[in-house]
ROMIBA-592027 format. One record per residue (C-alpha): residue in three letters; x, y, z. Coordinates in steps of 0.02 Angstrom, whole numbers, plus 50000, padded with zeros to 5 digits. Example, Ala and Ser with C-alpha at 12.3 -4.5 7.8 and 13.67 -1.06 7.14 Angstrom:
ALA506154977550390;SER506844994750357;
This chain:
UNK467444948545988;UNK468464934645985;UNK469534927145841;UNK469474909045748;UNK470834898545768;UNK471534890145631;UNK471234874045589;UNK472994867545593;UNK473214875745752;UNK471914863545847;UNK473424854645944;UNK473884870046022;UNK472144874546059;UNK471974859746167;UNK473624863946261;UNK472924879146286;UNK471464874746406;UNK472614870746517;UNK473664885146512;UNK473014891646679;UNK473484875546755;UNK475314874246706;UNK475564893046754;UNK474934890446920;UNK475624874246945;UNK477394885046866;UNK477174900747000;UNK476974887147151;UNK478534878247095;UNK479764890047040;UNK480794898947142;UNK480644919247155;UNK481594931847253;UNK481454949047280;UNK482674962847358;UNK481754978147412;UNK482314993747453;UNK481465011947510;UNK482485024847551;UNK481505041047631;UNK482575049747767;UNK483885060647656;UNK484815075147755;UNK484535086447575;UNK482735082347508;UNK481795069547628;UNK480525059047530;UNK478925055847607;UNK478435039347499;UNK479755026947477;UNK479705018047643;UNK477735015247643;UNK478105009547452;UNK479214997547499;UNK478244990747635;UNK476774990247537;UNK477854981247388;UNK478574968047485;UNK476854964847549;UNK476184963147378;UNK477614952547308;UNK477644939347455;UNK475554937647463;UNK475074935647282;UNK476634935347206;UNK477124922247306;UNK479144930947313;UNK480214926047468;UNK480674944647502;UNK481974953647585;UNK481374971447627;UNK482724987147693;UNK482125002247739;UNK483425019247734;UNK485045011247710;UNK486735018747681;UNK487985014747573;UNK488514999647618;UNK487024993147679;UNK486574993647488;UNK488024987047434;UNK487804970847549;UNK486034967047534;UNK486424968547335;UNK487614956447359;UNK486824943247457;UNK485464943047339;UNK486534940147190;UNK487164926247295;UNK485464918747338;UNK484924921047165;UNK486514911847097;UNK485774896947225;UNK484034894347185;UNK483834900347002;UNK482024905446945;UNK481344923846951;UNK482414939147020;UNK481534953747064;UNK482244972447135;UNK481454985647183;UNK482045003047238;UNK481245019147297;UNK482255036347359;UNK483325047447259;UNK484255040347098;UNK485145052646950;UNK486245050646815;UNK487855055146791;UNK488855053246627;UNK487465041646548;UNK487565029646694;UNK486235026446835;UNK486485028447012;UNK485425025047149;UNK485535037547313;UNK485875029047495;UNK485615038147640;UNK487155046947701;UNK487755050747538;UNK488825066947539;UNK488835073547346;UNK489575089847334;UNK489755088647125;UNK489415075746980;UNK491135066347029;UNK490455062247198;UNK489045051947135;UNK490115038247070;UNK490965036247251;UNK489275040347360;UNK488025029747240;UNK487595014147195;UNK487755010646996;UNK486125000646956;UNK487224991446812;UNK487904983346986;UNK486274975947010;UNK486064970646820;UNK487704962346844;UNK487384951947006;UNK485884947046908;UNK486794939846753;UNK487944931746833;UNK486584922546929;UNK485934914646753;UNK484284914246827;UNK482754913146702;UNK481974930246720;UNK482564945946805;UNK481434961946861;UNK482354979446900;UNK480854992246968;UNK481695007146993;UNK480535023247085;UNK481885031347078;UNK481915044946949;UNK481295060647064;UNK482135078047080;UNK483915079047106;UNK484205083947266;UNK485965088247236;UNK485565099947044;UNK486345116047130;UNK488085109447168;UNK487955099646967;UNK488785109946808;UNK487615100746708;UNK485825094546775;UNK484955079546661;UNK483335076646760;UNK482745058446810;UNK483835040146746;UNK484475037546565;UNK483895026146458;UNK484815008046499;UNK484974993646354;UNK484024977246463;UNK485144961446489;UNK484234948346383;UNK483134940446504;UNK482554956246596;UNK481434971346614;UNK481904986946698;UNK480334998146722;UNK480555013146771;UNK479415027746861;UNK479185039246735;UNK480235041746545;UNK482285042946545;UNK482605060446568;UNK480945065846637;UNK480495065146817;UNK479105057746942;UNK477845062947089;UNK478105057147246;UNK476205056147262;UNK474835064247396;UNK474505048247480;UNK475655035947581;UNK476455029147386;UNK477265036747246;UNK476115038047106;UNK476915023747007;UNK476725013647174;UNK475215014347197;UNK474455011547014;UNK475674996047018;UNK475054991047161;UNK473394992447099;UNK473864982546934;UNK474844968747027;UNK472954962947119;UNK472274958146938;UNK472534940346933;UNK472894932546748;UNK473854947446670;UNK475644944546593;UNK477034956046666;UNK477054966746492;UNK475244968346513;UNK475204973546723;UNK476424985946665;UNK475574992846512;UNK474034996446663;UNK475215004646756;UNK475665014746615;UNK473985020746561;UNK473515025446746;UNK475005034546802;UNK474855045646646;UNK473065047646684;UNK473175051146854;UNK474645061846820;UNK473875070746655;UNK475275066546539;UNK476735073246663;UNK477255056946736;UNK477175042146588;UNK477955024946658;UNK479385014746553;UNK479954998946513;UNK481464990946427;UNK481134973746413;UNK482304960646338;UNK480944945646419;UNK481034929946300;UNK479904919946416;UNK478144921846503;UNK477944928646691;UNK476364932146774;UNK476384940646951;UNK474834932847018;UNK474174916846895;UNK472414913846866;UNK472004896646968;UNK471714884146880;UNK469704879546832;UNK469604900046872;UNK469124906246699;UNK470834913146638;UNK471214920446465;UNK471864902046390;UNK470104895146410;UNK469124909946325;UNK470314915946193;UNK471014901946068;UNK472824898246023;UNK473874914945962;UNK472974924546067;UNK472944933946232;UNK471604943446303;UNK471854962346338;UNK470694973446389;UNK469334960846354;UNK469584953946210;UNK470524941746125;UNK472034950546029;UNK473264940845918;UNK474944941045980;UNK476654935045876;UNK476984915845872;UNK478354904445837;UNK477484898845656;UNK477714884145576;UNK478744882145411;UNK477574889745254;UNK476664899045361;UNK476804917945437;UNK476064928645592;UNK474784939845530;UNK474204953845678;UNK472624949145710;UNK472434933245606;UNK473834924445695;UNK474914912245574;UNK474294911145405;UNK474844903945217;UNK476294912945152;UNK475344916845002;UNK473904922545096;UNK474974932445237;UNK475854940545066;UNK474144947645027;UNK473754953545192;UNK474354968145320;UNK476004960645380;UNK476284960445556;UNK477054974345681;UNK478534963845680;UNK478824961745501;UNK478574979045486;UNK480444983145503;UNK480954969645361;UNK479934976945238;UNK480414995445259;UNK481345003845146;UNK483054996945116;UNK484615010445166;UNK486125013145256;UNK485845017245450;UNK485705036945473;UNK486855047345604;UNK486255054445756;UNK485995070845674;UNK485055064045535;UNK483925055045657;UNK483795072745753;UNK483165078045586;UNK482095064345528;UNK480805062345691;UNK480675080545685;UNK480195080745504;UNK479155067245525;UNK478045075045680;UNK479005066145827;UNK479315074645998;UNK481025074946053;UNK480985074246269;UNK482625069546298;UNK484355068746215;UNK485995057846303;UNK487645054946259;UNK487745036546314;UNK489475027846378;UNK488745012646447;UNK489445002246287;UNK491475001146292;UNK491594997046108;UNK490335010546033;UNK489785029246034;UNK488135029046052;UNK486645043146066;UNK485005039846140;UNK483305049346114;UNK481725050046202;UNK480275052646079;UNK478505051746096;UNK477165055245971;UNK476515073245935;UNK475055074646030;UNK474895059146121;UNK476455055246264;UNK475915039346289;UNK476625031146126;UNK478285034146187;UNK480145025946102;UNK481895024846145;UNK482905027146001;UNK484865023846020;UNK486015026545862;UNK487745015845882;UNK489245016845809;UNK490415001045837;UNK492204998845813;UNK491974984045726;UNK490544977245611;UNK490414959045702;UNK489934968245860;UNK488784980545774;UNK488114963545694;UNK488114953645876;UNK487514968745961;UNK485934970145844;UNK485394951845825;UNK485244951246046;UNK484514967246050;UNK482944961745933;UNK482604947046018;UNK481164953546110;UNK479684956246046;UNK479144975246062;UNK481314978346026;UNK481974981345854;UNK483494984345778;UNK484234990345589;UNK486094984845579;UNK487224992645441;UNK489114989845449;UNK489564997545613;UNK488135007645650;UNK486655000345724;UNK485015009645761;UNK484105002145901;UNK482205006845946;UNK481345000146121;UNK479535003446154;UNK478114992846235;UNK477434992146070;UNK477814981945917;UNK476784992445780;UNK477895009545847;UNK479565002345840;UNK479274994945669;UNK478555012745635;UNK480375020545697;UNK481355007545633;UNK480585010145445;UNK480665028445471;UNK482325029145525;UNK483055016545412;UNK482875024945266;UNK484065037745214;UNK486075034445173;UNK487145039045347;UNK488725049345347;
């Protein structure tokens, strides 16, 4: 069922027939690059998958994706190390879309993420630093590039193969903050861990794969896909991640033009999903305000309304931002599962604690939730206002401490952040 479009929004109904057009006419002339890596032949813990995964990925990325890709198979250390370089360098060059990809062994150590090369001799935690390849190395080549839009997939969060020689053992990647601009999806939730699959592809692979043919589907939404059959496939083991700090569109593989795409069956404000039209948020204009599923609307009539998911977090009750502890406390109370607890130290000027929650009874409305505490409050304040500029991201600044919540969804991180908001911290 589709929705009306307001009358004042005619203009950009119009530019919306010809959405398909400009995004096709945008994926042709943009430039997009993607690094690719599978890593299979380990001394401890071979993996069957990665190499037909990234064969099969760099397939996928150069045919409909239209990416000029670079694809490695079972390098060492170095070999990482330089191919992560040149691409930083290319990307620097031609601007546009970065995209990496990984599959093989990665772990965390100390709250940072490290990818495995082949040939790496860990005998203990300290090792991993020297032997592995700290994704925020990636992240970094990709900021300094100022490109337009970056894309970390990491299949990388499977058993450590090392967990015997570790005094501690957190399963799969921690939870990383993404560099405005990007999304970093991973294989399964931070702190949980994924199947390598029956077939020739990991299970995340392969539904992404699968996802990446539909033509006309923003990246939030091929992932989202991804999401729903992994944990599917997987009955609610293996649930896919994102942390997204995207302030632009991308679409994989654009509907041609005069092909039927969303813009010319749903009308402005709107995107389809799932078949049918669903309202998403919009720049409105002054005296007006998005409504979920009504699009922008009259303040006084949006006042009399359901507010949208991303007003939610405004109009929850005003407080001072709890303490790890009383967050502990507070999801628990309030019917949240805990997966995953991590002591982050990613951020130089802040302590920070990061949870994986997911609703009781249903893993696949799964948050982040990070609780910060800055040594100063214009960081705290800086740190909060960049953090909530993506859509499905929200954050609840108070003096130094700043409690951040990332999901895919905007309705459950308003949920968290009003939940979480509420109570004086210590």
């Amino acid at each position: 069922m589709g929705l009306a479009s307001p009358a004042w929004a005619q203009a950009d109904d119009e530019r919306g027939l010809r959405a398909a057009e400009k995004i096709t006419l945008e994926a042709k002339t943009e430039k997009r690059l993607a690094l690719v890596i599978g890593n299979s032949d380990y001394k401890n813990s071979p993996l069957k998958n990665p190499v037909n995964d990234a064969r099969a990925m760099g397939k996928a990325l150069s045919g409909m994706g239209g990416f000029e890709v670079k694809v490695h198979e079972n390098l060492d250390q170095k070999g990482m190390k330089r191919a992560i370089r040149d691409f930083g360098k290319a990307l620097k060059d031609s601007g546009g879309v970065g995209l990496f990809y990984f599959a093989g062994h990665g772990m965390q150590v100390g709250g940072r993420n490290y990818l495995i090369p082949i040939g790496a001799q860990v005998d203990g935690e300290a090792d991993v630093e020297i032997e592995g390849v700290d994704v925020a190395t990636v992240l970094a080549k990709m900021e300094i590039a100022a490109n337009r839009l970056n894309i970390v997939i990491l299949d990388a969060c499977r058993n450590n193969p090392f967990a015997r020689s570790f005094r501690s053992v957190n399963q799969g990647l921690a939870f990383m903050d993404a560099p405005s601009g990007t999304l970093i999806s991973y294989a399964t939730a931070p702190g949980k861990v994924a199947l390598d699959g029956q077939g020739d592809n990991g299970l995340f692979t392969a539904a992404l794969l699968d996802e990446l043919k539909v033509p006309g589907r923003q990246i939030e939404d091929v992932f989202k896909a991804t999401r729903v059959a992994v944990r599917d496939h997987s009955e609610g083991q293996q649930v896919p991640w994102e942390s997204s700090s995207l302030v632009g569109d991308f679409y994989f593989h654009p509907m041609d033009a005069g092909a039927g795409g969303d813009a010319e069956q749903c009308p402005a404000g709107t995107r389809k999903i799932e078949g049918e039209c669903v309202a998403i948020r919009l720049e409105c204009p002054e005296g007006t305000q998005f409504v979920a599923g009504q699009g922008c609307k009259p303040l006084d009539m949006a006042d009399k309304g359901d507010k949208a998911p991303a007003n939610a977090a405004q109009n929850a009750v005003q407080g001072q931002v709890v303490s790890a502890d009383q967050v502990r406390a507070r999801l628990k109370g309030a019917g949240w599962v805990i997966a995953g607890e991590t002591s982050l130290s990613q951020l130089p000027n802040a302590r920070s604690h990061s949870f994986t929650v997911h609703a009781k009874g249903d893993p696949s409305r799964m948050a982040a939730v990070v609780v910060l505490d800055f040594d100063r409050e214009n960081i705290a304040r800086t740190y909060a206002g960049s953090f909530g500029m993506s859509q499905t991201n929200m954050a609840y600044q108070s003096g130094k401490k700043v409690i951040a919540v990332q999901s895919t969804d905007q309705v459950l991180s308003a949920e968290l952040i009003g939940l979480l908001r509420g109570a004086a911290g210590k």
